[in-house]
NUKEMI-249935 format. One record per residue (C-alpha): residue number from 1; residue in one letter; x, y, z. Coordinates in Angstrom, 3 decimals. Each point is the difference from the previous one (the first is absolute). Example, Ala and Ser with C-alpha at 12.3 -4.5 7.8 and 13.67 -1.06 7.14 Angstrom:
     i   aa          u          v          w
     1    A     12.300     -4.500      7.800
     2    S      1.370      3.440     -0.660
This chain:
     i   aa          u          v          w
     1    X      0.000      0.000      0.000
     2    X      2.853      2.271      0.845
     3    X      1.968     -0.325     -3.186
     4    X     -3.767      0.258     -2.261
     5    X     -0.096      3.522      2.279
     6    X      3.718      0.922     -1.077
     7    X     -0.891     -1.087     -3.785
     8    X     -2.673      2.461      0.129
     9    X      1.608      3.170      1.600
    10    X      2.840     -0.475     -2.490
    11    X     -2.934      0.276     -2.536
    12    X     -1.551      2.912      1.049
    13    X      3.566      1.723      0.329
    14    X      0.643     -0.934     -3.651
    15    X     -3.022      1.051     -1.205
    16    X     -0.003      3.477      2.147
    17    X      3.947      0.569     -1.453
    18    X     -1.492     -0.936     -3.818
    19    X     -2.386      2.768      0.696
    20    X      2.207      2.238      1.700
    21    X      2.414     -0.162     -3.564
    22    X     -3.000     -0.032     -2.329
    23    X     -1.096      3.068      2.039
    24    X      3.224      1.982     -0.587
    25    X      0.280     -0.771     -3.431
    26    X     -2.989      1.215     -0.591
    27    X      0.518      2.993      1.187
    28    X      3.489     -0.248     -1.921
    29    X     -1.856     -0.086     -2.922
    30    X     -2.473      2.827      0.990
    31    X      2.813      1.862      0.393
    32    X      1.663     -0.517     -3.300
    33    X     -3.282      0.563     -1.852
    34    X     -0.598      3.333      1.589
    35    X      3.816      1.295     -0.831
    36    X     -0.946     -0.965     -3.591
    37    X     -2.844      1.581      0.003
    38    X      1.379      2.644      1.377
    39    X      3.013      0.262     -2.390
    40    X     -2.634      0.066     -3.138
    41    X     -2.301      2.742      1.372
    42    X      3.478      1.934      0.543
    43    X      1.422     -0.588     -3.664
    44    X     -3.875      1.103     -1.065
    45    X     -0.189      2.889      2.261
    46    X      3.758      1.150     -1.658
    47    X     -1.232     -0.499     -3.918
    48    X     -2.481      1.944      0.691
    49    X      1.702      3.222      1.544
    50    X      2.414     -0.560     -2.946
    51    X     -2.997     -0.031     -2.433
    52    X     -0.952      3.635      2.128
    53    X      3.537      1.197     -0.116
    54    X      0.619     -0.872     -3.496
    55    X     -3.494      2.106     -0.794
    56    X      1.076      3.093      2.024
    57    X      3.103      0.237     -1.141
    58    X     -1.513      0.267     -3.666
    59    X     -1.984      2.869      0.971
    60    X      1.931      1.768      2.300
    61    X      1.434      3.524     -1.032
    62    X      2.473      1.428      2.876
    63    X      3.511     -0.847     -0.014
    64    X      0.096     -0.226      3.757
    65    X     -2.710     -2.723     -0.302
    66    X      0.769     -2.210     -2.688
    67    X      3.131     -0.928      2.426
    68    X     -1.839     -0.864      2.584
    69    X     -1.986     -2.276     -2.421
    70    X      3.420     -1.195     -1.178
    71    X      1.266     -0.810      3.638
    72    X     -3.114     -1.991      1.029
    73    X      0.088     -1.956     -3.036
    74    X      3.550     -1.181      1.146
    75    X     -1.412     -0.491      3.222
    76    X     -3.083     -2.220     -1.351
    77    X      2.490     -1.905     -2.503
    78    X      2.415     -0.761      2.919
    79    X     -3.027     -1.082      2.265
    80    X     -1.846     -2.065     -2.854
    81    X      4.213     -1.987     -0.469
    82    X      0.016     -0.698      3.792
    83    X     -3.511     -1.347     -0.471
    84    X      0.519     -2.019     -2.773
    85    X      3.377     -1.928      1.539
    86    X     -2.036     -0.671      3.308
    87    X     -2.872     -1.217     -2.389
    88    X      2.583     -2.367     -1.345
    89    X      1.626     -1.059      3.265
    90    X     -3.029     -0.714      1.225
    91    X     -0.898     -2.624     -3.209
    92    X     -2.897      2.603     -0.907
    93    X     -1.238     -1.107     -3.737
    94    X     -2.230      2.497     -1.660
    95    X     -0.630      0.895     -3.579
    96    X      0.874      3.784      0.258
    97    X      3.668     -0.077      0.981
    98    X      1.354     -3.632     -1.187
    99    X      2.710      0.644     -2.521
   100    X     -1.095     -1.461     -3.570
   101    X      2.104     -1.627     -2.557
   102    X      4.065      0.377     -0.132
């Protein structure tokens, strides 16, 4: 009777550390998803204030201005690179930035 008791709470520790692992990878994965996510409404949000800067920069008369349209299209360029490699590190696959042909 003793060892059928001993079977059984080695069970239920099994079975509470299977959950325990299955729990945390879970929330591993949760994790992962959400960076990705978060990574592709980034690289939108970026194309977009390009698409903006690109637009005011075509209509925009003053000297003093057009460089400060020139400087924050560096500064969106630079952003949308760093982006882009973290996208990659992170094994991100989507349509809009995968390199084609070569």
């Amino acid at each position: 009777m003793e060892n059928v008791l001993k079977l059984i709470q080695k069970g239920t520790a099994q079975v509470a550390e299977a959950g325990r692992k299955a729990e945390a990878a879970s929330r591993e994965s949760l994790k992962k998803k959400e960076t990705k996510n978060r990574i592709l409404d980034e690289i939108q949000e970026i194309l977009e204030e390009m698409s903006f800067n690109e637009r005011w920069f075509q209509l925009e008369c003053d000297e003093n201005l057009i460089d400060a349209c020139i400087y924050q299209r560096e500064f969106l360029k630079a952003r949308y690179r760093y982006l882009l490699c973290r996208a990659r590190e992170l094994g991100i696959q989507n349509a809009p930035f995968q390199k084609t042909g070569s």
